[in-house]
C-alpha positions in Angstrom: -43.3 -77.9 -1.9 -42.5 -79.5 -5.1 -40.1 -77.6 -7.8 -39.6 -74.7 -5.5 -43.1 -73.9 -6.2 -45.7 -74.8 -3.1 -46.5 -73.8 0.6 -43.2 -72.8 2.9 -45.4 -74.3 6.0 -47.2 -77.4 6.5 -49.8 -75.8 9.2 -53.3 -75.9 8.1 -52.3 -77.6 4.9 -53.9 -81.0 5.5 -50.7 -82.7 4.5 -47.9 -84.4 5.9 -45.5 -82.1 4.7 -43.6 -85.2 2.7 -42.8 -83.7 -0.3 -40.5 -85.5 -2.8 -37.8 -83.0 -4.5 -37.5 -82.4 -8.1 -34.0 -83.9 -8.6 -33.5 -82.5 -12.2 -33.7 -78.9 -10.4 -29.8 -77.2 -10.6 -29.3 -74.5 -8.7 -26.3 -72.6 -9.3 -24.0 -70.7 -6.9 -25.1 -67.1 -5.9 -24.4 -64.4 -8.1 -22.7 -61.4 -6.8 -22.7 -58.1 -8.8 -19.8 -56.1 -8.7 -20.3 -52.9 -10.0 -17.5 -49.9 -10.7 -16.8 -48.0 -7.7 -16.8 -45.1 -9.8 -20.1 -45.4 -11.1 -21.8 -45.3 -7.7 -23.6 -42.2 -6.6 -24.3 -40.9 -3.5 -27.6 -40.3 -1.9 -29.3 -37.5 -4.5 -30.5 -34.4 -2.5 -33.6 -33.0 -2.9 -33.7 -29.2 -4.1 -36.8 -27.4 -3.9 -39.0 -26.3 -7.0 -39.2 -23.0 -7.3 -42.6 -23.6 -9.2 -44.1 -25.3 -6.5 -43.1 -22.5 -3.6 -44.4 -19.7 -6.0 -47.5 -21.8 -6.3 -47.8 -22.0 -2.8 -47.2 -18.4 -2.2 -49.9 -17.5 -4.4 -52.3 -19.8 -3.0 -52.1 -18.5 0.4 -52.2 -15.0 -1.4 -55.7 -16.3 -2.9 -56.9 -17.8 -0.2 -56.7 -14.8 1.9 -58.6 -12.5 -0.9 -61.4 -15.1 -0.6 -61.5 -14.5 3.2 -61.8 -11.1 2.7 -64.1 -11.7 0.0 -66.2 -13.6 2.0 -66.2 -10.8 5.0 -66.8 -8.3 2.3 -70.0 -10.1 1.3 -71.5 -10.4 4.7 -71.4 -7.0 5.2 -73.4 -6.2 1.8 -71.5 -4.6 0.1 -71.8 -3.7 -3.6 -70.1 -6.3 -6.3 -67.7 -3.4 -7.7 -66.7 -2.1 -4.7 -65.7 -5.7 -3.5 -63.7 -6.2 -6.5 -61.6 -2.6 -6.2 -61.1 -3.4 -2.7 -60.2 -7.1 -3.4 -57.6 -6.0 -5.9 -56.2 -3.5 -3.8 -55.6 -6.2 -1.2 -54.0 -8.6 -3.5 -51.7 -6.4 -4.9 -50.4 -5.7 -1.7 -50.0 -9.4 -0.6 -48.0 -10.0 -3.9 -45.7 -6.6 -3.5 -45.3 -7.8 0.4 -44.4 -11.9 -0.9 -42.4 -10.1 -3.7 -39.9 -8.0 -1.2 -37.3 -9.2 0.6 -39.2 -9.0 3.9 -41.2 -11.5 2.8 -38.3 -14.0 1.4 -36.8 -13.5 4.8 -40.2 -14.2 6.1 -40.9 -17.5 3.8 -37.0 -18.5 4.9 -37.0 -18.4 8.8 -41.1 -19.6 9.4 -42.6 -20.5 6.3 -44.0 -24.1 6.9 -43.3 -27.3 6.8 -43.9 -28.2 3.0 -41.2 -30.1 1.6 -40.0 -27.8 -0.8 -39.9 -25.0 1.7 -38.0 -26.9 4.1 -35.2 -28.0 1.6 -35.3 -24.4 0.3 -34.8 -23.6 3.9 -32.0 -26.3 4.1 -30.4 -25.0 1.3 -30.3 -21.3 2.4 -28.9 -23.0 5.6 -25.8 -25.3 4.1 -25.1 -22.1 1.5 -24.2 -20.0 4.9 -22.3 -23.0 6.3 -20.0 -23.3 3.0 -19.7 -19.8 2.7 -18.3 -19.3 6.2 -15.4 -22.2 5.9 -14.4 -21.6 2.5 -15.8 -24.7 1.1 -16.2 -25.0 -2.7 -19.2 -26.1 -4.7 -18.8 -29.7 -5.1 -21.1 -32.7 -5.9 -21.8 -36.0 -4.1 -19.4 -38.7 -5.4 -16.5 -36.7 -6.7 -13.9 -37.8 -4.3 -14.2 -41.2 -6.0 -14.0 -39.9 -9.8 -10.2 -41.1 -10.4 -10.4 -38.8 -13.9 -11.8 -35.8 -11.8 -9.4 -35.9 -8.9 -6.1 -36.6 -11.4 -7.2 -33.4 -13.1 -7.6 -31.3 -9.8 -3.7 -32.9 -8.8 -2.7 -31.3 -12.5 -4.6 -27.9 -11.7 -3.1 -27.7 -8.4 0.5 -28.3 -9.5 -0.1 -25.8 -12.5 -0.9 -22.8 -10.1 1.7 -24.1 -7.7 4.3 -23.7 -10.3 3.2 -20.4 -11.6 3.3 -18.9 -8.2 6.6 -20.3 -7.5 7.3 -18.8 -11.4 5.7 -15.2 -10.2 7.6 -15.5 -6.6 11.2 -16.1 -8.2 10.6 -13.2 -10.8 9.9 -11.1 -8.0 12.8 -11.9 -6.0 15.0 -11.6 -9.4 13.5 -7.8 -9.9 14.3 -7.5 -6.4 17.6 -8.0 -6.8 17.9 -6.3 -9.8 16.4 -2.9 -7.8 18.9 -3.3 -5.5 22.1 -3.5 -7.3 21.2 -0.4 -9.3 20.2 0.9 -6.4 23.9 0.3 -5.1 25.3 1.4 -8.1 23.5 4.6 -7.9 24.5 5.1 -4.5 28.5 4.0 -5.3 28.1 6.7 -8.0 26.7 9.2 -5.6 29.5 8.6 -3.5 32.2 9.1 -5.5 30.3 12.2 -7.3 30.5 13.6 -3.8 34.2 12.8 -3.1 35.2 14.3 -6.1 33.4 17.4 -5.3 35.1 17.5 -1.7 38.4 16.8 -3.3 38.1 19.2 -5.5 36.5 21.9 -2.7 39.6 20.9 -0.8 42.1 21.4 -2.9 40.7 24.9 -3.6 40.9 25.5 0.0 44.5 24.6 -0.3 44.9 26.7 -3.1 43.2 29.5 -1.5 45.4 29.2 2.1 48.8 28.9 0.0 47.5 32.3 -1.5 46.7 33.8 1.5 49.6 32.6 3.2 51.9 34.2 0.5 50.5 37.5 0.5 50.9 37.4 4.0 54.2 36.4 3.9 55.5 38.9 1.3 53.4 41.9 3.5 54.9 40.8 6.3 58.1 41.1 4.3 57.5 44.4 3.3 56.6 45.3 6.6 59.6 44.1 8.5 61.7 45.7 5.6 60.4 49.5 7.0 60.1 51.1 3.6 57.5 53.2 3.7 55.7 52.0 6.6 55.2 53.2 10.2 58.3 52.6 12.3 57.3 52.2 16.3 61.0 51.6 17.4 62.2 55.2 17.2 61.0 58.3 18.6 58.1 60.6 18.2 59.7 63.1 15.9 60.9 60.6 13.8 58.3 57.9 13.3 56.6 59.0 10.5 59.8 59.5 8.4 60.4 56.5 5.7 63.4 54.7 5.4 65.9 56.5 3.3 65.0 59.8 4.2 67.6 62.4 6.1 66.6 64.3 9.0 67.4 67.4 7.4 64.3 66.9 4.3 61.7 67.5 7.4 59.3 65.6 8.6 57.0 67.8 6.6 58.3 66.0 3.2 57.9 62.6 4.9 54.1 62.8 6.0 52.5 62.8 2.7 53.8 58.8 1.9 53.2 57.8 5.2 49.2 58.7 4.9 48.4 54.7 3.5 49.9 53.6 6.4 46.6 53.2 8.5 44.7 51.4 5.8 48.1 49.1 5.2 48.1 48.4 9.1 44.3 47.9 8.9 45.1 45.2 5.9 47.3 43.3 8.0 44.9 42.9 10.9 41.9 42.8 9.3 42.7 39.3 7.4 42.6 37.4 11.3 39.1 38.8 12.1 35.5 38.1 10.7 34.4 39.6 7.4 32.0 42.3 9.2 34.7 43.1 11.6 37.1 43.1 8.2 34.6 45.8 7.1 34.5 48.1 10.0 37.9 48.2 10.5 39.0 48.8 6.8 35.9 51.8 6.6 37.6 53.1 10.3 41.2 53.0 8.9 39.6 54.9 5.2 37.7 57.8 7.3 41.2 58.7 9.2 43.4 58.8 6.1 40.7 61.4 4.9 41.0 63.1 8.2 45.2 62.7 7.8 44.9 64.2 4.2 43.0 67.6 5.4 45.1 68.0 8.3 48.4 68.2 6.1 46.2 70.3 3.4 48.2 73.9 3.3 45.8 76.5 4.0 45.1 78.8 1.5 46.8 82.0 1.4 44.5 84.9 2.4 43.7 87.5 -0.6 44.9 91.1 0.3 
């Protein structure tokens, strides 16, 4: 080998294998290339044509019209009825390739043609990332420095705006429930005013009650006018004031309220239907009292 340039074996050369180095030859040090970590790519995936697959689909569509055509020919048929039938049949084969039974078809069996198979594959990893949330992203992105900083920015932007969304929230929150409390302090004191004010009326209305009560009972004790139990038949039914010599015939007339008076007194301790009763009972026998006293008319000769 002289210069670099020669045999790297001395076997079935016919020489020695003495050869005398060219001494002017420098050879440096090895180069090593370093290259940008962010300018390396990953392994590119294949993705399969669509062109070619539709290709295929309609050669196999082809080649079965020519089997046909061929059968169709063997049994003698005429020329335009092998076309009509031909074209009916290939129309068919397209429609069935064209459905979605026939995708589903092409995806689960369909060959082993590259293109199929990495359409296949595809189909296959689009599942996969669909069921664990994974996003679309590309070979070699976890090394982009610019891509990832921007990601970091986009994911403390929505991070912030959800914290900015989650503390208006809690701020109309608590705005609801103070007026809310106010509404229901308002409510409240609404209500004990009206109770107050019912009570008061109550009040009002017992004082009342108890003075008439009071001054009827006066009245009562007093005996003027009123039905006097202490004394004797003859004489109850005579008011105060009033001589046993007038009669007791002068006496009876005044004394007819005295029913309806007693009726008064009791009826303000009992229910307002009992109330009723007895003041309608104690009308009905002053009526009766009033045409028993009546002087009978004098007969006409």
């Amino acid at each position: 080998m002289y210069n670099g340039i020669g045999l790297l074996s001395v076997r079935g050369s016919g020489t020695s294998g003495y050869v005398q180095g060219n001494k002017f030859n420098l050879r440096g040090p090895p180069r090593t290339e370093y290259r940008d970590r962010d300018d390396s790519q990953g392994p590119a995936v294949k993705k399969a044509n669509a062109e070619i697959l539709e290709h295929n689909r309609k050669r196999e569509v082809e080649l079965s019209v020519e089997t046909m055509r061929a059968q169709l020919e063997d049994e003698e048929l005429p020329e335009e009825e092998i076309e009509e039938k031909l074209s009916t049949y290939r129309a068919e084969l397209l429609a069935k390739y064209q459905s979605e039974q026939g995708a589903a078809a092409q995806e689960r069996g369909g060959g082993q043609e590259t293109h199929a198979v990495a359409q296949r594959k595809e189909a296959q990893m689009d599942r996969l990332r669909n069921a664990f949330g994974i996003d679309e992203a590309k070979e070699g992105d976890a090394f982009n420095r610019e891509l990832q900083e921007q990601r970091r920015q986009e994911r403390i932007a929505e991070r912030e705006a959800k914290e900015k969304e989650h503390k208006k929230r809690v701020e109309r929150a608590k705005k609801d429930a103070k007026k809310a409390e106010k509404k229901r302090k308002r409510d409240a004191e609404k209500q004990k005013k009206e109770e107050k004010k019912a009570r008061k009326k109550a009040e009002k209305d017992a004082k009342k009650a108890e003075k008439e009560r009071k001054e009827e009972q006066k009245r009562f004790d007093s005996g003027k006018g009123y039905y006097r139990a202490e004394v004797e038949a003859p004489e109850r039914y005579q008011p105060a004031g009033v001589s046993d010599g007038e009669g007791l015939a002068a006496a009876l007339p005044g004394q007819l309220q005295r029913p309806a008076v007693e009726a008064s007194l009791l009826a303000r301790r009992l229910p307002p239907a009992q109330q009723l009763r007895l003041r309608t009972a104690a009308l009905s026998l002053g009526r009766v009292q009033q045409r028993l006293l009546a002087p009978l008319p004098t007969p006409v000769a």
